[in-house]
C-alpha positions in Angstrom: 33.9 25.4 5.3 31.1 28.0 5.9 28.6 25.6 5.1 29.8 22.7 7.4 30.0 25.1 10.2 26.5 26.0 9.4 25.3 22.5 9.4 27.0 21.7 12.5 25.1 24.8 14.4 21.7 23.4 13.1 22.3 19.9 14.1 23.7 21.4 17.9 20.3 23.5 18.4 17.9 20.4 16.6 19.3 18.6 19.8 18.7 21.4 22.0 15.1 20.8 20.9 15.0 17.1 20.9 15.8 17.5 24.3 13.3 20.1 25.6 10.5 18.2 23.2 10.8 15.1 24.3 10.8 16.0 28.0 13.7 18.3 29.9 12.3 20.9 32.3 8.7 19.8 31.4 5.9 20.5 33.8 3.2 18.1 34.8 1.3 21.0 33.6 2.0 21.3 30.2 -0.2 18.1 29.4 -1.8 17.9 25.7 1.3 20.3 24.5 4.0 20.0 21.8 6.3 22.1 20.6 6.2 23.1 16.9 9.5 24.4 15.8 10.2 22.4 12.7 13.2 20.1 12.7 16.0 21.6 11.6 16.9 19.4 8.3 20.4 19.4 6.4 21.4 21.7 4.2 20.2 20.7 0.4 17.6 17.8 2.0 14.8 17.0 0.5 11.6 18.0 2.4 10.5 15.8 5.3 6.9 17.3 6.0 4.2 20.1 4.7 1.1 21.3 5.3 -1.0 24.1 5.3 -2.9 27.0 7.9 -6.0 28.6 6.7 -7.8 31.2 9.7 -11.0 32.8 9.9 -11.9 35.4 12.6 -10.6 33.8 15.9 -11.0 30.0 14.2 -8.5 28.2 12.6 -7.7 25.0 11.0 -4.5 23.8 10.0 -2.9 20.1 8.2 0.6 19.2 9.0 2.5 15.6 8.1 5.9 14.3 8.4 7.9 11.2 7.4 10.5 12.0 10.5 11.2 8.4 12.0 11.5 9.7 15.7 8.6 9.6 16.6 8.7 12.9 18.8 10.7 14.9 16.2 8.2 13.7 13.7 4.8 15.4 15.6 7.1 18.7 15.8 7.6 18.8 12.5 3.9 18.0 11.6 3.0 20.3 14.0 5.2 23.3 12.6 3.2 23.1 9.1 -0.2 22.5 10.9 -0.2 25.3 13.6 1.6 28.9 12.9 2.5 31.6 15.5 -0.6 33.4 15.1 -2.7 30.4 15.4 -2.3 29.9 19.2 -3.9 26.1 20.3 -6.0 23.7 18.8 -9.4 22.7 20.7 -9.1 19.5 18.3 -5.9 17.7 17.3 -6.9 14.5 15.0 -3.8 12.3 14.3 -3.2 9.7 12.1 0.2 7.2 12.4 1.7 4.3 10.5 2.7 1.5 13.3 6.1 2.6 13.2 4.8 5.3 15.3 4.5 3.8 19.1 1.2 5.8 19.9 2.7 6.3 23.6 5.2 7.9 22.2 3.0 9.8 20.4 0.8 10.7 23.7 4.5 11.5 25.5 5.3 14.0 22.7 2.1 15.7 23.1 2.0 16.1 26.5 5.7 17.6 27.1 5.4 20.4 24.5 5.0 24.2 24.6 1.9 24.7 23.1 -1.7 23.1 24.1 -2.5 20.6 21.7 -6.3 20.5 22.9 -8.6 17.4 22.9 -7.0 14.5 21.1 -8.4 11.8 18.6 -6.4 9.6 16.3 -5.5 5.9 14.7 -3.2 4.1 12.5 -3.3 4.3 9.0 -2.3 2.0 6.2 0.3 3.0 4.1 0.4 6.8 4.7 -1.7 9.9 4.3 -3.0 11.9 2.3 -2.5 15.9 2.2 -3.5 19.0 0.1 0.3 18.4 -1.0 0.6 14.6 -2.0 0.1 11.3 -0.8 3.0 10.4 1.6 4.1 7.3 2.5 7.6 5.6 3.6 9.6 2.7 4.9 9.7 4.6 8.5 6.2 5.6 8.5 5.0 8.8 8.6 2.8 10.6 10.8 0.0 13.2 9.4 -2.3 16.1 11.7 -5.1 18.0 11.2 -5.6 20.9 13.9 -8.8 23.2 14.9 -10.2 25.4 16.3 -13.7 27.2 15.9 -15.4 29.6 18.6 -18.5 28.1 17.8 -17.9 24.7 17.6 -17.7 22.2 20.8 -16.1 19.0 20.9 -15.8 16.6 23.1 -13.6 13.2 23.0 -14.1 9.5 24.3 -12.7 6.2 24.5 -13.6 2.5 25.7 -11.8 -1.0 25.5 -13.7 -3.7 25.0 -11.8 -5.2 28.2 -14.5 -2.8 30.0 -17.6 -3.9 28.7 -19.4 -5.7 25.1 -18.3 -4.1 21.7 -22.5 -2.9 22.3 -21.7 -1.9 25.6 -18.1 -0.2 25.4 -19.7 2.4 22.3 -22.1 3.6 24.9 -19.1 4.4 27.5 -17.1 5.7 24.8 -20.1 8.2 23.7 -20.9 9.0 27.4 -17.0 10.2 28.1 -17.4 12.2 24.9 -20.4 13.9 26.2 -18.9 14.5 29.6 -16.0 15.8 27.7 -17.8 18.0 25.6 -19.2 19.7 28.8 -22.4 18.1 30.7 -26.2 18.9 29.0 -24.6 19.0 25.4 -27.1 17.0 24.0 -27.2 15.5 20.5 -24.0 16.1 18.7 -24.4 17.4 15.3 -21.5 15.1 13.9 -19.8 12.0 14.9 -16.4 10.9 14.3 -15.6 7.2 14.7 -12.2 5.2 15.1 -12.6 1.3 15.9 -10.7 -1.7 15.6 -11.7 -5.1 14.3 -14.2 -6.8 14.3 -16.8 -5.2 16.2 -18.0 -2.4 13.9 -21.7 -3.3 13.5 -22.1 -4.0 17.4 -20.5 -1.1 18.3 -22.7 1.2 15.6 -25.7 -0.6 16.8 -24.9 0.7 20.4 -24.2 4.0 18.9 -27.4 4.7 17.6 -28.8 3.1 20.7 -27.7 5.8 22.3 -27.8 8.5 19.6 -31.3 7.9 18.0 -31.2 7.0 14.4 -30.5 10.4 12.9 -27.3 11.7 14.2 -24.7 11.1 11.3 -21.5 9.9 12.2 -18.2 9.1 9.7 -15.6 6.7 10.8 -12.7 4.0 9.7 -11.4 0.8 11.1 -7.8 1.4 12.8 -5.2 -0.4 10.3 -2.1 -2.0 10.9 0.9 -2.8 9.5 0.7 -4.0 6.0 3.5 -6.2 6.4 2.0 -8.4 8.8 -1.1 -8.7 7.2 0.7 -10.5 4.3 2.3 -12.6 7.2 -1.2 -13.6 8.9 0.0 -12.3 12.2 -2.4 -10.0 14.8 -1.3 -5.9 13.7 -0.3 -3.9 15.6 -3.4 -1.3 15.0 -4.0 1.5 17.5 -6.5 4.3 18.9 -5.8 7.3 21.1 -8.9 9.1 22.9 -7.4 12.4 24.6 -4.6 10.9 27.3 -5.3 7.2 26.4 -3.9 4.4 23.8 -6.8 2.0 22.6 -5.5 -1.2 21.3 -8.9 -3.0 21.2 -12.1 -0.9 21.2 -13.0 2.8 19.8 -12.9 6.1 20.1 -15.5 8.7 19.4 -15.4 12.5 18.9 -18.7 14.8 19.3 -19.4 18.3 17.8 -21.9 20.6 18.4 -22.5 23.8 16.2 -25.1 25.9 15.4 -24.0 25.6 12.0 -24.5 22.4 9.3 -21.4 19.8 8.5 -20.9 18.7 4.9 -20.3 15.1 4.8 -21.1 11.8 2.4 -20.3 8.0 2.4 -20.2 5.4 -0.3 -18.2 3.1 -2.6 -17.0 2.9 -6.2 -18.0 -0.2 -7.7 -20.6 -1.2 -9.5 -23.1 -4.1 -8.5 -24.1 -6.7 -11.0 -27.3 -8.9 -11.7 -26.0 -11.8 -10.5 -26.9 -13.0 -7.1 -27.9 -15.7 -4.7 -28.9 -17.1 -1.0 -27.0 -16.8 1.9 -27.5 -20.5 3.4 -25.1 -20.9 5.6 -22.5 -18.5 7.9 -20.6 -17.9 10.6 -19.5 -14.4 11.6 -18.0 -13.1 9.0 -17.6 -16.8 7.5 -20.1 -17.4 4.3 -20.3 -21.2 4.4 -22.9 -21.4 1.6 -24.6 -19.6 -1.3 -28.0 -21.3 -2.7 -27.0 -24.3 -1.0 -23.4 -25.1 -1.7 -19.7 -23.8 -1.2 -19.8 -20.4 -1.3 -16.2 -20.3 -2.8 -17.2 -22.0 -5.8 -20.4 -20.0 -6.7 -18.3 -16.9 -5.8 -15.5 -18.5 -8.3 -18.5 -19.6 -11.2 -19.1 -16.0 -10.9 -16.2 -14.9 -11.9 -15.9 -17.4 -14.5 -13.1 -19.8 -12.9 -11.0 -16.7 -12.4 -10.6 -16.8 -9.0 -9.4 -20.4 -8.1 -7.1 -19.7 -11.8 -5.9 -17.0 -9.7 -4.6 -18.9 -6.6 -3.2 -21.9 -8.6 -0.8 -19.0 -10.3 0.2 -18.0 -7.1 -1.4 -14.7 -7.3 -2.5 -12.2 -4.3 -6.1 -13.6 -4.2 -7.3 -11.1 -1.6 -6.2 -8.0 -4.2 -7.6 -9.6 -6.6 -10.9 -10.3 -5.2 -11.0 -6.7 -3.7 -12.1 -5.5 -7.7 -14.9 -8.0 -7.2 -16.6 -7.4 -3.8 -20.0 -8.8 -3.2 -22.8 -5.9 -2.4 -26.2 -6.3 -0.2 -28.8 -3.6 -0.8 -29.8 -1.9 2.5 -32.2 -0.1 1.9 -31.3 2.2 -1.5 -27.8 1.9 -0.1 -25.4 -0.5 -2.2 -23.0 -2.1 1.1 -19.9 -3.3 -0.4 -18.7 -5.9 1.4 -14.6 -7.7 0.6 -14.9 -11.1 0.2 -12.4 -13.9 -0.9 -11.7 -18.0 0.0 -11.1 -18.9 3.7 -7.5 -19.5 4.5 -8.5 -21.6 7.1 -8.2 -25.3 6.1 -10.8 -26.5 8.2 -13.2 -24.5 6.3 -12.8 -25.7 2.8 -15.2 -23.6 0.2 -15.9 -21.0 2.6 -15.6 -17.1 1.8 -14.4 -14.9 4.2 -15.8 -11.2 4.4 -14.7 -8.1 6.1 -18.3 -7.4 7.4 -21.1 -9.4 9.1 -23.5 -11.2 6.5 -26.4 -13.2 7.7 -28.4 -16.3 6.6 -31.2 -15.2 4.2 -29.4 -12.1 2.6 -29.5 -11.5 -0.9 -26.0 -10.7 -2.3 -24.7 -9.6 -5.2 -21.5 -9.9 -7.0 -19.5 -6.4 -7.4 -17.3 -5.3 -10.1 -14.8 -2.5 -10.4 -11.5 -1.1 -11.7 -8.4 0.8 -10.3 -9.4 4.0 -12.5 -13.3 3.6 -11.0 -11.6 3.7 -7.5 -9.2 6.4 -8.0 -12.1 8.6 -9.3 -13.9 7.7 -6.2 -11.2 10.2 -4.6 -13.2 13.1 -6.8 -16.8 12.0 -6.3 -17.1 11.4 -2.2 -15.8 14.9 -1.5 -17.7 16.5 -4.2 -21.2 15.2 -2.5 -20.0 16.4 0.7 -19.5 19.5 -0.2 -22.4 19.8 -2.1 -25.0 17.9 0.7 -24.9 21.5 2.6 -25.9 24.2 0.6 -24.2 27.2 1.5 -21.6 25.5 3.7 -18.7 27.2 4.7 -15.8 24.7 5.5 -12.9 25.8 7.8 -11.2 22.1 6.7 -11.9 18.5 5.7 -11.0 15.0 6.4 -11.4 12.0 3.8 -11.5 8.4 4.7 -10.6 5.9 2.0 -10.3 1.6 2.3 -6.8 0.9 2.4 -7.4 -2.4 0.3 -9.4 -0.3 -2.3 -6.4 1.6 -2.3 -4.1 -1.1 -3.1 -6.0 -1.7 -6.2 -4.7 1.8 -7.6 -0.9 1.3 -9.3 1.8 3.1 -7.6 2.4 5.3 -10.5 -1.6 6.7 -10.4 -1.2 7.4 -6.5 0.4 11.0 -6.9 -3.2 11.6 -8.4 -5.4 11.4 -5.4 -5.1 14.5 -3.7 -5.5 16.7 -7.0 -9.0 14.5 -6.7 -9.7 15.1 -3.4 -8.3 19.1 -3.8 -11.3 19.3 -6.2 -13.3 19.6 -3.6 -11.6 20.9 -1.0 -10.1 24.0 -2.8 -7.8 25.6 -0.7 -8.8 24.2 2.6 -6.4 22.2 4.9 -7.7 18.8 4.7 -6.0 14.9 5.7 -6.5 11.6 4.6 -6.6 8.6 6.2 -6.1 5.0 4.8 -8.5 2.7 7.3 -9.5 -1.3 7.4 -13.4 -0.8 7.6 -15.7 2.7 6.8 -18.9 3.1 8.8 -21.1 5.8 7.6 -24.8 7.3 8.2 -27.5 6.3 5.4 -30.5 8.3 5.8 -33.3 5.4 6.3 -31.2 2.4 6.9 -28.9 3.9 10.2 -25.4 3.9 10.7 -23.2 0.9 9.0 -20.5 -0.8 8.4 -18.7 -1.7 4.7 -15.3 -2.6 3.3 -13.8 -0.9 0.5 -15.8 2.4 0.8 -14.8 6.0 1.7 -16.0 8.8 3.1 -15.5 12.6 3.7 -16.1 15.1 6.5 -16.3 19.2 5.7 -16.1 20.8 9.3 -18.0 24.1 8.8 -16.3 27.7 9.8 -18.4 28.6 13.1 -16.9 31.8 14.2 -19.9 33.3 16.5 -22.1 31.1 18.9 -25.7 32.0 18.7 -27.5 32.4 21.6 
């Protein structure tokens, strides 16, 4: 009897909360807020979120996730693990969503909260994310956070739709509202953060470093949707926020400036073969011919009949052409690129890619396996950390292809963030499951490739030098 009463009194106050999170008596001037008392959760329940706080001096950086379906309750809870009493408010708040998450929603909940949730940047994510605690994922969706703030660091966030202007055009405004954000005269940023949506990654990189100059690295992922509608051929439902606005078509970009160096590194796991041939014939993102004829049936002769063996048994041919991705050298850089056959009727032998090839490249085909890709999840972060020397990380962020990651069996997942952890130690850190990585390579510029991942090591900066 003791316990019901118990249980009744937690569900009365988790209402009491609800009500106050999601809205009652808040102020128009509590914008970029949330509340982060954790949900209340039944007696005996199995855990709905975790996370971890690390500080240092006056900075901190904390993780947070949460498989909460309301959508509100969800960010509290995420919030509660990410953010403690003695961290007081982000500058930063980086969030990452399944599409069962309205991002509305998500903006509502962070602007009708008790504590400032500072400058906002996040996207949708595949199937889940990834924490120092476990990969989490679920029928609901789940919601993941990562949370900072260093003295020394600025940031600043912005966002354009390509309603406003060319993919070019719209990464220019996007950067400009960041700078402005980040406080006028900041200059060049030290570290780029990208979120996009398809399929206008290599213009909107190319107006980037327009902008930028060709030495400013940047890290970034394609916003991903629901992975049930991919399967059903139907537009997702992917989605951006920049600070106080939802981006459903077009990017977002987030600046820092520190007197003090970033860890980061980009790449993919396969490994690139001999054999080769011609682009003769495309369309965007349409290879039309290879040395002169159907690019589906050299791709397919490649692969020794497997892949048209493949689609007569019914099989999922884009998973099974993700292990075989065709690679074009830029410069020393091996850009894996997905490829597979058209769906499209009216374009019979044609290969569809996931990034832009042109007439007259050389491509290769690409070979890999699910343990090559799950060991990917040690070696990214491990160059990251070591491209720095002497870095001092306050907290991490990893970026992995969400199609490279369905190439991993279900039972291998729980092993990704021991991989990652490597790495990271005892840092908070979040991973996100995107549809497209764009990446710096010294000497060939900022670009775009599918089934890739990269990682970002945000350095401790404590003391601004003047």
């Amino acid at each position: 009897m003791k316990r019901i009463t118990i249980f009744a009194t937690i569900v009365l106050l988790a209402g009491i909360v609800c009500w106050r999170f999601v809205g009652g008596n808040a102020s128009p001037q509590t914008a970029r807020a949330i509340s982060i008392a954790p949900t209340p959760k039944p007696i005996d329940a199995p855990a709905t979120g975790g996370g971890l706080v690390k500080h240092n001096g006056d900075g901190f950086t904390g993780c947070g996730w949460s498989d909460i379906p309301q959508t509100s309750q969800a960010l509290a809870d995420a919030a509660s693990h990410a953010l403690d009493q003695s961290s007081g408010s982000p500058d930063l708040t980086v969030v990452y969503y399944n599409p069962q998450h309205d991002p509305q929603k998500i903006l509502d909940a962070l602007q009708h909260g008790d504590r400032p949730m500072g400058k906002v940047f996040g996207e949708t994510t595949h199937s889940g994310v990834l924490l120092p605690d476990g990969y989490h994922t679920a029928k609901q969706g789940v919601l993941g956070m990562l949370a900072m703030r260093q003295p020394g660091t600025k940031i600043g966030v912005g966002g354009a739709s390509f309603d406003e202007a060319s993919p070019r055009e719209a990464a220019k405004l996007a950067l400009s509202r960041a700078y402005k954000d980040a406080g006028d005269n900041a200059g060049a940023p030290k570290m780029i953060l990208l979120s996009v949506t398809l399929p206008h990654e290599e213009e909107v990189l190319a107006g980037l470093q327009e902008a930028t100059g060709p030495n400013i690295p940047l890290i970034g992922g394609t916003a991903a949707g629901s992975v049930d509608e991919i399967s059903r051929k139907k537009m997702s439902n992917w989605s951006i926020i920049a600070n106080d606005k939802v981006i459903k078509n077009g990017l977002a970009v987030a600046v820092f400036y520190s007197d003090t160096s970033f860890g980061w590194s980009y790449g993919g796991g396969y490994r690139r073969t001999s054999t080769s041939g011609i682009v003769t014939k495309c369309k965007q993102r349409l290879i039309l011919e290879i040395d002169g004829r159907p690019a589906a049936d050299v791709y397919n002769e490649w692969l020794g009949g497997r892949v048209y063996e493949a689609q007569k048994r019914g099989d999922n041919i884009v998973n099974f052409c993700n292990l075989y991705p065709i690679c074009r050298i830029t410069g020393t850089y091996n850009q894996f690129i997905r490829a597979w056959p058209a769906e499209d009727p009216t374009m019979p032998g044609a290969l569809r890619t996931g990034s832009t090839v042109n007439e007259g490249d050389k491509i290769y085909l690409s070979e890999g396996t699910w343990n090559l890709l799950l060991n990917h999840f040690a070696s990214v972060p491990r160059l990251a950390r070591e491209s720095t020397p002497g870095l001092s990380p306050s907290g991490g962020l990893f970026i992995y292809c969400g199609s490279a990651l369905e190439c991993i069996p279900n039972e291998a997942r729980p092993q990704m963030a021991f991989l990652v952890g490597k790495s990271m130690n005892d840092l908070p850190w979040i991973g996100v499951f995107s549809w497209g990585e764009q990446g710096y390579i010294p000497g060939a510029g900022n670009l775009h490739s599918n089934l890739t991942s990269g990682t970002v090591f945000f350095p401790e900066s404590n003391v601004t030098k003047p």
